[in-house]
TIDRENPA-451099 format. One record per atom (N, C-alpha, C, O): residue in one letter; z, x negated, y. Coordinates in steps of 0.2 Angstrom, whole numbers, plus 5000, padded with zeros to 4 digits. Each point is the difference from the previous one (the first is absolute). Last residue first. Layout:
AZXY ...
//
This chain:
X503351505217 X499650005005 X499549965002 X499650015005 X501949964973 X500050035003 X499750035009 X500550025001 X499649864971 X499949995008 X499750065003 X499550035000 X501549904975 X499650055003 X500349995008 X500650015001 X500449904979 X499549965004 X499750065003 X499649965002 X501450134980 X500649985006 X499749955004 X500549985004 X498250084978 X500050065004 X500749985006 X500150035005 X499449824978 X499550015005 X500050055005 X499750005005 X501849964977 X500149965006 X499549995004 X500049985005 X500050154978 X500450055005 X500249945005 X500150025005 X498449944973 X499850045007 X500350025006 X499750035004 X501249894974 X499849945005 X499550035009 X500049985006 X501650154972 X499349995002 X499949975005 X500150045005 X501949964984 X499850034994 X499050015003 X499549994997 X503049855010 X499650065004 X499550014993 X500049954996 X501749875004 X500250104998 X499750045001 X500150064999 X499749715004 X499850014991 X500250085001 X499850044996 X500349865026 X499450014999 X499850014991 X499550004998 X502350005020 X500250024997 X499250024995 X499850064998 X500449825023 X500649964996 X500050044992 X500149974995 X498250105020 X499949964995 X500549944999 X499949944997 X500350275014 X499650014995 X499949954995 X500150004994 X501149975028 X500550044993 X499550024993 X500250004994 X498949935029 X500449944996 X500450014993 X500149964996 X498750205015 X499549975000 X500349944994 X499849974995 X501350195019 X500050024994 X499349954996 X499950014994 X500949925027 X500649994993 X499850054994 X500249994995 X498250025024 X500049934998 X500650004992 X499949984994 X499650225019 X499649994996 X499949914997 X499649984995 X502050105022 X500050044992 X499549994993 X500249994994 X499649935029 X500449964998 X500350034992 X500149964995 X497550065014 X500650035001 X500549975000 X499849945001 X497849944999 X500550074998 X500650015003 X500249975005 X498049885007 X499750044995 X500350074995 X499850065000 X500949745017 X499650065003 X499550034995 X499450025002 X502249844990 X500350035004 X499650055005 X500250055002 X499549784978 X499650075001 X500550045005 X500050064998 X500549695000 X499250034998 X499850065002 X499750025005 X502649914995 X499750005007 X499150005001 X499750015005 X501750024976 X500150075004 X499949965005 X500250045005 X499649834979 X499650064997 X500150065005 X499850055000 X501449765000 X499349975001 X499650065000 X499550005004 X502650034989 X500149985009 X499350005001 X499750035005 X500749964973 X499950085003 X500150005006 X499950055003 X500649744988 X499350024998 X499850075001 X499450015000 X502649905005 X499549955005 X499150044996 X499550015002 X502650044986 X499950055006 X499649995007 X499950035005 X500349854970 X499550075001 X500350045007 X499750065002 X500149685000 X500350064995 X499950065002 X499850025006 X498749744992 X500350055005 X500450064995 X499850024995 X500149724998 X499550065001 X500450055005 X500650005001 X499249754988 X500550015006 X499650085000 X499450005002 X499749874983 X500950004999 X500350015005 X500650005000 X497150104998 X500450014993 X500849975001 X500450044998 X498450005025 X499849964994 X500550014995 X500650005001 X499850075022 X499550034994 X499749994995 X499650034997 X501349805024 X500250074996 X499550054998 X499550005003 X500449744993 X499950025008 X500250104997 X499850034995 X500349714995 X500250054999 X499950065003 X500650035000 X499349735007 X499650014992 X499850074998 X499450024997 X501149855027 X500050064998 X499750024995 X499550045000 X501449755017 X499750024993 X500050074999 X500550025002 X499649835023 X500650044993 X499250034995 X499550025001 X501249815024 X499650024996 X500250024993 X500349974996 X499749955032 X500450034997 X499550024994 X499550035001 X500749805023 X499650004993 X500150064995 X499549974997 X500849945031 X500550024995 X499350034994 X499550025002 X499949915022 X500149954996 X500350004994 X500049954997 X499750235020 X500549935003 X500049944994 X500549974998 X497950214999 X499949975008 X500449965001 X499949955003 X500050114969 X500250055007 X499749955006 X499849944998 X499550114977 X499949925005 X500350055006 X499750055003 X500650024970 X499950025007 X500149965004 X500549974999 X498950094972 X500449955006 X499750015007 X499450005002 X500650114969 X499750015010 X500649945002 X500649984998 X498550094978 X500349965003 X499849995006 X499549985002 X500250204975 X499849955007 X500849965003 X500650004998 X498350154979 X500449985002 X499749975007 X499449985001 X499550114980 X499950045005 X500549995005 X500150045004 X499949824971 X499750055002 X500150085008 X500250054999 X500549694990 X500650075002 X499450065003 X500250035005 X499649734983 X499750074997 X500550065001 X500350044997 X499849715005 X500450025000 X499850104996 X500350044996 X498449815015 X500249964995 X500350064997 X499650034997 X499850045023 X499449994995 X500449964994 X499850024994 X501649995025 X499850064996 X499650004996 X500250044996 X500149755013 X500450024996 X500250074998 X500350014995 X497949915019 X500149964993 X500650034996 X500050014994 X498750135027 X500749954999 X500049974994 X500350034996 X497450065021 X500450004994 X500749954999 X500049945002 X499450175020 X499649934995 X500450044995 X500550045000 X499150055027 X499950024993 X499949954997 X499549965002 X501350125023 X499649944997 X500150014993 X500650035000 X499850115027 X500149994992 X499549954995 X499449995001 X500550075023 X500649954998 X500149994995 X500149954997 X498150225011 X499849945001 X500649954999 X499749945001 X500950275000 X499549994992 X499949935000 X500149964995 X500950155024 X500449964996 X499649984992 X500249964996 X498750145023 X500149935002 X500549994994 X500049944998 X499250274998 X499849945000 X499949945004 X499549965000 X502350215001 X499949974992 X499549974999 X500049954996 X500350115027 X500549974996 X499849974994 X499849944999 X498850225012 X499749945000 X500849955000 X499849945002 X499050274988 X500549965003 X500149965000 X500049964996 X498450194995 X500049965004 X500549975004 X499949985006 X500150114969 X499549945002 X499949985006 X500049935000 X501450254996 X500549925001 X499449975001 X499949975005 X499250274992 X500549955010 X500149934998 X499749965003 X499850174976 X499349985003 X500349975008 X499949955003 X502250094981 X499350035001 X499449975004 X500249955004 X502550044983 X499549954998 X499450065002 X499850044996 X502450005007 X500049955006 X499349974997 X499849955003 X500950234985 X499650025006 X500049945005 X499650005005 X501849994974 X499250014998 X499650025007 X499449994999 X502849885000 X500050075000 X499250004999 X499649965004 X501649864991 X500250044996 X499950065002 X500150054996 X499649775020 X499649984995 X500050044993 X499450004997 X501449995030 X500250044994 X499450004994 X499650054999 X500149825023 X499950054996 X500450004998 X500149944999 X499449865010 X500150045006 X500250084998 X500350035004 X499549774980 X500349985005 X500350045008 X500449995004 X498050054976 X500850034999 X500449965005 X500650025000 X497049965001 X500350065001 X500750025000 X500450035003 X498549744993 X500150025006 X500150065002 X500150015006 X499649934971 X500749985003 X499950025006 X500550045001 X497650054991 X500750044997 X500649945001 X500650024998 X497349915007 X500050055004 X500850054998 X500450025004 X498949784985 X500249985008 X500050065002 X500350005006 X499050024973 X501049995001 X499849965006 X500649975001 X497850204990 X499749965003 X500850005001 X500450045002 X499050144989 X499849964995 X500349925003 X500249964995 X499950245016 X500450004996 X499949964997 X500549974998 X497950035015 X500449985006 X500750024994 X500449965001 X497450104992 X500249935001 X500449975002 X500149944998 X499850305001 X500249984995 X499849905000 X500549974998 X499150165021 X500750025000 X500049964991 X500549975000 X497549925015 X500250065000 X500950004997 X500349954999 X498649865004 X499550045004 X500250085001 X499850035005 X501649704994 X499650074997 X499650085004 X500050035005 X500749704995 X499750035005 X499950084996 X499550035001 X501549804992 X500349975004 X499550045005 X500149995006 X500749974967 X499550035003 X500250005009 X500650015001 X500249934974 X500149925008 X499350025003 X499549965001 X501150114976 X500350045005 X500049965007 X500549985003 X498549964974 X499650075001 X500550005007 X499650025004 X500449774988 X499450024998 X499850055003 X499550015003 X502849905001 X499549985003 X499450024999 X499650005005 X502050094984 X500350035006 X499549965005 X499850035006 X500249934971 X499650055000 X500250025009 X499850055002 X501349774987 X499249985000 X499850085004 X499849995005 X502749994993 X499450024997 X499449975004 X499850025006 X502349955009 X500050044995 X499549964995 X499849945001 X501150045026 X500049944995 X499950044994 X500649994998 X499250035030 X500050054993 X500049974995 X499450004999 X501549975029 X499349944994 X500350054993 X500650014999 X499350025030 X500450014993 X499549974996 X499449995000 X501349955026 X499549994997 X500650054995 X500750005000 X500050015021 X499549945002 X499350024993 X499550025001 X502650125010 X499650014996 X499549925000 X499550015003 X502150155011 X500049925000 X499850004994 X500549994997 X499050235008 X499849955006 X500349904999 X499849955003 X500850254982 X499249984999 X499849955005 X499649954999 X503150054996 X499550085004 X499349965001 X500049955004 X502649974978 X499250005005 X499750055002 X500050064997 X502049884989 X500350055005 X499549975005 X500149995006 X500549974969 X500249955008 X499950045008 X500450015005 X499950114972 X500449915000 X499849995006 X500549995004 X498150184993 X500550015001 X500749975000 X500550025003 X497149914994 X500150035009 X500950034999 X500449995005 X498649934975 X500349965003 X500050015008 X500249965004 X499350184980 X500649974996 X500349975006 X500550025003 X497150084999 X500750045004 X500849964999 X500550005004 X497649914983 X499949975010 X500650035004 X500349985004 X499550054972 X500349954999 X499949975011 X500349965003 X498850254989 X500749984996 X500349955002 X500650005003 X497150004999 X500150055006 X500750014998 X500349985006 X498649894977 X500049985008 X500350045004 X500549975003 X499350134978 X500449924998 X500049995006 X500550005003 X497950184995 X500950025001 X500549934998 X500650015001 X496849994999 X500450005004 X500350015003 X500050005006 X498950044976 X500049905000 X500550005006 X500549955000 X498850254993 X500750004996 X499849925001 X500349964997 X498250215021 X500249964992 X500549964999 X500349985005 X500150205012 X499549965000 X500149954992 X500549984997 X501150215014 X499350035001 X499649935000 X499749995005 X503150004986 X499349995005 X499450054999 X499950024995 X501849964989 X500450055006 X499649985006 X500150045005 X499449974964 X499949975008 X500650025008 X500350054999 X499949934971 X499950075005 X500049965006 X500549965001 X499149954972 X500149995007 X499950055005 X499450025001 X501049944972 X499650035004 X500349975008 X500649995001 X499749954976 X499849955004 X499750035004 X499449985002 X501550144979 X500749995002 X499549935008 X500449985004 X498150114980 X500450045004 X500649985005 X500150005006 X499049904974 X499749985005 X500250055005 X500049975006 X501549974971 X499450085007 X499949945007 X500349975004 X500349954968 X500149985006 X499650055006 X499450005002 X500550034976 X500749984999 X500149985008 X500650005003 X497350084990 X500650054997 X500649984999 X500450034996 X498049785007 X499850055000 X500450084996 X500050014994 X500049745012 X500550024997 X499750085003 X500450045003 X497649845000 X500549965001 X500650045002 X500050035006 X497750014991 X500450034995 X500749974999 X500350004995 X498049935021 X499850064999 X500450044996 X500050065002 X499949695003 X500750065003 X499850075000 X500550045002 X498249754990 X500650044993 X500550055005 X500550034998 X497549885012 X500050034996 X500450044995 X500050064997 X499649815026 X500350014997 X500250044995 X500650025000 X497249875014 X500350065000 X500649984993 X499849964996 X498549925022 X500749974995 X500450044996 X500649995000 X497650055016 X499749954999 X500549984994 X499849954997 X499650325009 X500449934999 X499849924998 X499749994995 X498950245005 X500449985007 X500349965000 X499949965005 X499250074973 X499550005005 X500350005007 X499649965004 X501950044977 X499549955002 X499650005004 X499949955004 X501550224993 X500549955001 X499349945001 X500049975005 X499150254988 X500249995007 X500349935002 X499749975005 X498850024973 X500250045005 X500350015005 X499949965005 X498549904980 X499850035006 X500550055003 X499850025005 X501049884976 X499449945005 X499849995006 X500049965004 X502250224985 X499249964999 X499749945006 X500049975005 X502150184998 X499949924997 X499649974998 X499949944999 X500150305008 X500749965007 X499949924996 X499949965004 X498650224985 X499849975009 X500549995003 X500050015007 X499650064968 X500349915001 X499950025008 X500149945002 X499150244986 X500650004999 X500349935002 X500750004999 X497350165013 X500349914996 X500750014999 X500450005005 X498750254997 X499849935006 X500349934996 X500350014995 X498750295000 X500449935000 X500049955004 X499549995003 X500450304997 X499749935003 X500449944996 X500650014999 X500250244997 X499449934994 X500049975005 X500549974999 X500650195011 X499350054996 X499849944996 X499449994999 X502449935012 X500250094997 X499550014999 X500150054996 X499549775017 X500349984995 X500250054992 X499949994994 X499550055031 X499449974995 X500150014992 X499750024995 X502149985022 X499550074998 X499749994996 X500050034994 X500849795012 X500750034996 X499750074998 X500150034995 X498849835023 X499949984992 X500450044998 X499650044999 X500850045019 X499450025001 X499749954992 X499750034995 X502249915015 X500250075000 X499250034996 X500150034995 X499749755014 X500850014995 X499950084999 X499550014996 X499449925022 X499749994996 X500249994992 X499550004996 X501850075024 X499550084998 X499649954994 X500150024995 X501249825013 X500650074999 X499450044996 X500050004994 X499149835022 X500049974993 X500350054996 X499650024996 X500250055025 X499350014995 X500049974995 X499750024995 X502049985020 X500050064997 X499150014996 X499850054997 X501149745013 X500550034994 X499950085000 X500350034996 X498149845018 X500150004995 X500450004994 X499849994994 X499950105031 X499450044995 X500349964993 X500250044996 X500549855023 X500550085000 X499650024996 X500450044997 X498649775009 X500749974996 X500350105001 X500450014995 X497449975017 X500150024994 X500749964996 X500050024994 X499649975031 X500550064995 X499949994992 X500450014996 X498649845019 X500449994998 X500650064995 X500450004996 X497349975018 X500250014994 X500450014997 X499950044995 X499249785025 X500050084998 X500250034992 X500149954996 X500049825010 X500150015007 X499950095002 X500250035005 X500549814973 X499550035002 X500250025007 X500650005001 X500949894982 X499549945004 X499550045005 X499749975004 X501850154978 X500449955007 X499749975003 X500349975004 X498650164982 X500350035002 X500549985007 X500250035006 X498749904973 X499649975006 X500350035003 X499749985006 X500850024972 X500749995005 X499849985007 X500349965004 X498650214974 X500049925004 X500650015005 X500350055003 X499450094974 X500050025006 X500249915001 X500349964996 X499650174979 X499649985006 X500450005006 X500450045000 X499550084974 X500349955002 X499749965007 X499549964998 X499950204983 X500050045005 X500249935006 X499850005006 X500049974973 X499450005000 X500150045007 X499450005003 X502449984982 X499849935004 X499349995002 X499849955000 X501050274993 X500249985005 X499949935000 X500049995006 X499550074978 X499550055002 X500249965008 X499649975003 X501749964975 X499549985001 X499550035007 X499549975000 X502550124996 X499949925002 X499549985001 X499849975005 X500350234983 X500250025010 X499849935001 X499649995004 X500550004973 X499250035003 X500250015009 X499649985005 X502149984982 X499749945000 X499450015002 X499749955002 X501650244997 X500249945002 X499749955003 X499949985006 X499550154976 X499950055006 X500149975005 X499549995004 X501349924974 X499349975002 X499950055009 X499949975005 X502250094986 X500049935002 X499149995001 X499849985006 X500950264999 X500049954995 X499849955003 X499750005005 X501250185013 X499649944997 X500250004992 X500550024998 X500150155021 X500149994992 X499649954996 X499850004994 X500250075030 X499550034998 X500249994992 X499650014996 X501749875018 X500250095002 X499350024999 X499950055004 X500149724992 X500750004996 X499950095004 X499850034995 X498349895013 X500050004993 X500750014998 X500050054996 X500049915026 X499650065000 X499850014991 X500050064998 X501049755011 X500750055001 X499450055000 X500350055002 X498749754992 X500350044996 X500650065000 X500350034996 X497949885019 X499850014994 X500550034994 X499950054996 X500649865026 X499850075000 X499750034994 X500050064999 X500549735004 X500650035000 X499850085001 X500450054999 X497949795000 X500649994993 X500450055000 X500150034995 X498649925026 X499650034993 X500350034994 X500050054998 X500949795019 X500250075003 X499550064994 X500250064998 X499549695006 X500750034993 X499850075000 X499850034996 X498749875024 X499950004991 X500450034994 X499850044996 X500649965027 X499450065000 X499849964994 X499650034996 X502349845011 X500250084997 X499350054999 X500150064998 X499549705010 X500350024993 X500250054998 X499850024995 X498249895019 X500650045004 X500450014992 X499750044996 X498549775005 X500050064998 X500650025007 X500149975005 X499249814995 X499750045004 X500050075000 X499750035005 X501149754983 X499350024999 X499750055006 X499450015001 X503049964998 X499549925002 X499350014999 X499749975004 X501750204989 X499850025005 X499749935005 X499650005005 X500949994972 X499550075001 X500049995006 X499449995002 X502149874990 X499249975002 X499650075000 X499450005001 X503050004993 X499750005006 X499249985003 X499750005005 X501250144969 X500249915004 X499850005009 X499750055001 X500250094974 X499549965004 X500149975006 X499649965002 X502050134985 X500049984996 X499149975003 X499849954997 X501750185013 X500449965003 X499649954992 X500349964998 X498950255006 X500149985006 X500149915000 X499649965003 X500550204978 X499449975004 X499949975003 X499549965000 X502650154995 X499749924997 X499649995001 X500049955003 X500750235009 X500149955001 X500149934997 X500149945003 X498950274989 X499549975008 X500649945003 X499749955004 X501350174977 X499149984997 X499749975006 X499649955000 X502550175004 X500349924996 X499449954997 X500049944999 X499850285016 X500449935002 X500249954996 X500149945002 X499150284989 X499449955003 X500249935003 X499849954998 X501850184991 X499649974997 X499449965002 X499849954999 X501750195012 X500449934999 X499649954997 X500049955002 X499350285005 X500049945003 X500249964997 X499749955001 X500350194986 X499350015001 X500049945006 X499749954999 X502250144993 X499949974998 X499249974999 X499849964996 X501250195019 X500449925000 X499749984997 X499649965003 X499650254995 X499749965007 X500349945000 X499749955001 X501350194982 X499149975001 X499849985005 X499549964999 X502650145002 X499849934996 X499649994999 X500049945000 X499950255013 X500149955003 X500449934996 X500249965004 X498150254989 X500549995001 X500549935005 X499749964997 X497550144999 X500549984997 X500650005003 X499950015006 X497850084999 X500550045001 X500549984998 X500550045000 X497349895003 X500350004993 X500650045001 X500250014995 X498849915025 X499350034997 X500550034994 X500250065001 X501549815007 X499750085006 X499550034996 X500050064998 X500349744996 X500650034999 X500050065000 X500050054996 X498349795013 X499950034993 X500650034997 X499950034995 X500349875025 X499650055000 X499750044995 X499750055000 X502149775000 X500050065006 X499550064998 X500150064999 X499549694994 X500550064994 X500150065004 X499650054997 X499249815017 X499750024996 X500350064992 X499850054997 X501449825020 X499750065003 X499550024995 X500050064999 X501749764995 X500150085000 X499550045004 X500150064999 X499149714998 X500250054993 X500450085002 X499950064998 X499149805021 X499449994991 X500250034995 X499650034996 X501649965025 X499350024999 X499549984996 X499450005000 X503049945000 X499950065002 X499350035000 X499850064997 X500649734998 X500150044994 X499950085001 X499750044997 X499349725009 X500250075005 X500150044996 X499650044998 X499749694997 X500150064999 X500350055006 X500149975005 X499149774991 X499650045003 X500150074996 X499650034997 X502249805005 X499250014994 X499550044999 X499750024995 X502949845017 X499250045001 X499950004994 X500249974995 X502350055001 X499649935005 X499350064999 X499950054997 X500950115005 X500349955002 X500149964996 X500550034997 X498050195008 X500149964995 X500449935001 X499549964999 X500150255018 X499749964998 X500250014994 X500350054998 X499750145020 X500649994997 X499449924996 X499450015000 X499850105024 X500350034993 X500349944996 X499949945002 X499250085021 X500550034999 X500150004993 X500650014999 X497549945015 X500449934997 X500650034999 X500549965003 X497850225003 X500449965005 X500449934998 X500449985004 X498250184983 X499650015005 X500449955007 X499749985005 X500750054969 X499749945002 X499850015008 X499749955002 X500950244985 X500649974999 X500149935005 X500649985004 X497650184995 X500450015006 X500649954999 X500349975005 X497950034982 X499849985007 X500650005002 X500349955002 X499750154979 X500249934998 X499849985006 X500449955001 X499550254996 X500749985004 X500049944998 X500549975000 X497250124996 X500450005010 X500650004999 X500250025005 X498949944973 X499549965005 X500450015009 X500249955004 X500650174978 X500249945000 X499749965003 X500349955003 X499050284995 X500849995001 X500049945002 X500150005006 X498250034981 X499850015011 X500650005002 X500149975005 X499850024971 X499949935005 X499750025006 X499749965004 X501350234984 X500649934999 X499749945004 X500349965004 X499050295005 X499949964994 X500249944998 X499849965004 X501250205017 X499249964997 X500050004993 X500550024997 X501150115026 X500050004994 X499149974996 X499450035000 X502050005026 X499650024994 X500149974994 X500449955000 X500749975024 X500150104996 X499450034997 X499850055002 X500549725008 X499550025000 X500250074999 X499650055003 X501949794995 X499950025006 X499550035002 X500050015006 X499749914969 X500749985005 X499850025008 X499449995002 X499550094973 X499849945007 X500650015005 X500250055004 X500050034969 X500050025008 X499849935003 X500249954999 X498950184978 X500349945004 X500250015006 X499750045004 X499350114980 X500750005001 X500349965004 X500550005002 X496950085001 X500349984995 X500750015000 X500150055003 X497349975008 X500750024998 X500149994997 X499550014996 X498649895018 X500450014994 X500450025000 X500449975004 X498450015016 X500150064997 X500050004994 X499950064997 X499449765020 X499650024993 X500150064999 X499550034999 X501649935019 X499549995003 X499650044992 X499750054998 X502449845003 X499950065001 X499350045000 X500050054996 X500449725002 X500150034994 X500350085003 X500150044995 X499349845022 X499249994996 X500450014993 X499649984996 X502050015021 X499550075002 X499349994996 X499650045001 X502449804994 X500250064999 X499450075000 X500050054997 X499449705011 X500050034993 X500250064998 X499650044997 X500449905024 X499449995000 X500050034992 X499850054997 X502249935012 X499850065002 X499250014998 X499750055000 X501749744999 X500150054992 X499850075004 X500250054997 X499349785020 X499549984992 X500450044994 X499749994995 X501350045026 X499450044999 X499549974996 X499550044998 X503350035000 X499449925003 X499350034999 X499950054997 X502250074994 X499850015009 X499549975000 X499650035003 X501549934976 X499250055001 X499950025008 X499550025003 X502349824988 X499149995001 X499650064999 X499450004999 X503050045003 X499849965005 X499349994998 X499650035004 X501250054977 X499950065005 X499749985006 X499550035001 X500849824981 X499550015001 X499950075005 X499450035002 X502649864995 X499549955002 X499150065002 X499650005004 X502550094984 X499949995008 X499649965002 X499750025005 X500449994975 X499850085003 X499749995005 X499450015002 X501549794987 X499050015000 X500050085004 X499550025004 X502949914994 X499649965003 X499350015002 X499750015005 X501750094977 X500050025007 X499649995006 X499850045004 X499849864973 X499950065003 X500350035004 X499650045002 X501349774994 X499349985000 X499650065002 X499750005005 X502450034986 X500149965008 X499449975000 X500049975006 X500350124974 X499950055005 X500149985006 X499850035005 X500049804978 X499550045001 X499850075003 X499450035002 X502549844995 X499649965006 X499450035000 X499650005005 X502150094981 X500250005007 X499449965003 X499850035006 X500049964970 X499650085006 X500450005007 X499850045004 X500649764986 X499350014998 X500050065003 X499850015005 X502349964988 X499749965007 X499250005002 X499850005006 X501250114975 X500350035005 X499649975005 X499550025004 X499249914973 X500750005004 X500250045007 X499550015004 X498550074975 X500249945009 X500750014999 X500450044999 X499050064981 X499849934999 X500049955009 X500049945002 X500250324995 X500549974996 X500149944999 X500549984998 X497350125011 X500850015005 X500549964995 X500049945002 X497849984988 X500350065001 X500649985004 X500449965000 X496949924993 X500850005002 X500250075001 X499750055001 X498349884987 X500450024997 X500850015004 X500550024998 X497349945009 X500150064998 X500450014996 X500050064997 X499749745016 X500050055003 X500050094999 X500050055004 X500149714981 X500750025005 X499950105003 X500350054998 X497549864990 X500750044995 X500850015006 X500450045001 X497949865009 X499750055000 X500550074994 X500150055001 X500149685004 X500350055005 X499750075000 X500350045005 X499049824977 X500649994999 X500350055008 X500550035000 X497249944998 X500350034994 X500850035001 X500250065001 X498749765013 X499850065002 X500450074995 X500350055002 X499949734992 X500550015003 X499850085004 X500450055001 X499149904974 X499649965006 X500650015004 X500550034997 X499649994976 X500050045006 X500049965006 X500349945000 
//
């Protein structure tokens, strides 16, 4: 048995009774998270672009499209709340990297086939847990050259995981399974020209809800017969080798049903890529120890990841998602903003002309002993004040990460400054009450119908 094989039996053999406690805490703390997250991104107007052209078609179905107040078919579902989840650098990751987004790859797509299927709310855990455990070997089992090469890593895995949390609540058999995988590594795509382009750039908002719907949409196929390569995570030709210049093979099924990749979720508290919450942490650490104002400011120097000089040492963005993307633009915001509140990040700060004269301070190298060391998304800020004073702090750990995590009332905090001009207040706690009490609910659709936006 291959290892495709071998995660295809996990995924349809796991049962409620076989997760640990901690596993579905972090798994409902993840889903509270993606609701709300993806409540806030459906305001945006690249998830209104998609929401009103999956309206537009007039599939009906049981799915609910978020903020939308209708109802699609499980992969038009998933195509626009996977937009939405992705619409703000809001959503929840995979910590250390591996190019995953559990939230929108695995619970939205389980989400909507819950609903289409009218399952119970153990089955939708178990349906995510499952994907999360299959998308985040993938993940972390092709390695970082994916995005060295140029790919966008989560608009590849992101296939997987949709694959199987929409197979595990269609009643997969293990080959059926193995058919989804095989189908969805054939759906897998999107470039990272996105940060280098001087137009365009929204598409990074399209590609976790298209990798999702690509997932969702094999796992159909899959149900009437389609087949697809039983070897395409390990073969010659399949996913881990063809993207990966070094891919890590045996972690595909490394302690597999003994160790939850779940438990490596990360809930964000910034509105901009998860590279640069370590900096921005470690810049406030130390404006609060020493007690500087942006004006005596000489120089900051960003020490992390190779990847913070390849992809993020953006210094002129062109628009709002560059400018998330882009850690001279998001240190010199948090120095004037509220960094945690998701509105201090819109189309004005581009022109402020503060943050970018402060952009221009900022200096980016890779640190040798972060890289050695393989503290994965860690930074190292040091501050050149005006009076000649030096000040410089590590920040391995940065909160919301698996060992420092936000607790569940920092996480329903997050979740009610999201949708506070969307629900109720009522309608948030019964919100939160649902899916604390998510093995007791009997049909998953009732958390759709308490999403219902109102005017």
């Amino acid at each position: 048995m291959n290892a495709t094989q071998r995660l295809a039996r996990f995924a349809v053999d796991l049962n409620y009774r076989g997760i640990p406690a901690e596993v579905i805490d972090r798994a409902k703390a993840c889903i509270i998270d993606t609701l709300a997250v993806s409540l806030y991104g459906s305001t945006k107007p690249w998830s209104r672009t998609v929401s009103g052209m999956v309206r537009d078609l007039g599939i009906r179905g049981r799915s609910t499209v978020l903020g939308g107040n209708f109802k699609s078919q499980p992969a038009q579902a998933t195509l626009a709340n996977g937009v939405m989840a992705h619409a703000f650098e809001l959503d929840n990751v995979r910590q250390p990297g591996s190019g995953v987004h559990p939230g929108a790859t695995a619970f939205v797509p389980a989400f909507a086939m819950a609903e289409e299927k009218k399952a119970d709310g153990k089955a939708l855990l178990v349906a995510f847990v499952a994907a999360c455990e299959v998308v985040s070997r993938i993940g972390v089992a092709a390695g970082n050259s994916v995005e060295h090469k140029g790919f966008h890593a989560p608009a590849l895995t992101g296939t997987f995981g949709g694959a199987v949390a929409a197979g595990r609540l269609l009643g997969f058999k293990e080959h059926q399974m193995v058919n989804a995988l095989g189908i969805a590594g054939s759906y897998s795509g999107g470039l990272i020209e996105f940060s280098r382009c001087q137009e365009g750039a929204m598409i990074k908002r399209l590609h976790l809800g298209k990798a999702a719907e690509g997932g969702v949409t094999a796992a159909l196929l899959a149900s009437r017969g389609f087949a697809g390569p039983e070897s395409v995570l390990e073969g010659k030709f399949g996913f881990c080798r063809t993207f990966s210049d070094a891919p890590k093979l045996s972690y595909l099924t490394h302690r597999l049903g003994g160790e939850f990749e779940t438990l490596n979720i990360c809930i964000k508290r910034c509105a901009c890529h998860i590279n640069a919450h370590a900096p921005i942490e470690a810049l406030q650490k130390l404006r609060e120890e020493i007690g500087f104002e942006p004006q005596d400011i000489r120089e900051i120097v960003v020490g992390g990841i190779e990847k913070l000089v390849t992809h993020h040492a953006i210094y002129q963005p062109q628009d709002l998602m560059m400018a998330q993307y882009s850690i001279p633009f998001c240190i010199a915001l948090s120095l004037y903003f509220d960094p945690t509140e998701p509105d201090s990040f819109n189309e004005q700060k581009l022109k402020d002309k503060d943050i970018l004269a402060m952009m221009r301070k900022v200096r980016l190298h890779t640190d040798r002993e972060i890289e050695e060391k393989g503290w994965d998304r860690a930074a190292r800020v040091t501050v050149n004040l005006k009076n000649k004073q030096r000040h410089s702090t590590l920040v391995i750990r940065f909160k919301g990460t698996p060992q420092n995590p936000l607790s569940a009332t920092e996480v329903e905090d997050k979740a009610r400054k999201l949708t506070r001009a969307m629900l109720t207040e009522r309608q948030r706690e019964r919100m939160f009450e649902a899916v604390h009490r998510l093995e007791k609910i009997a049909d998953v659709s009732r958390i759709g119908d308490l999403m219902r936006v109102e005017g």
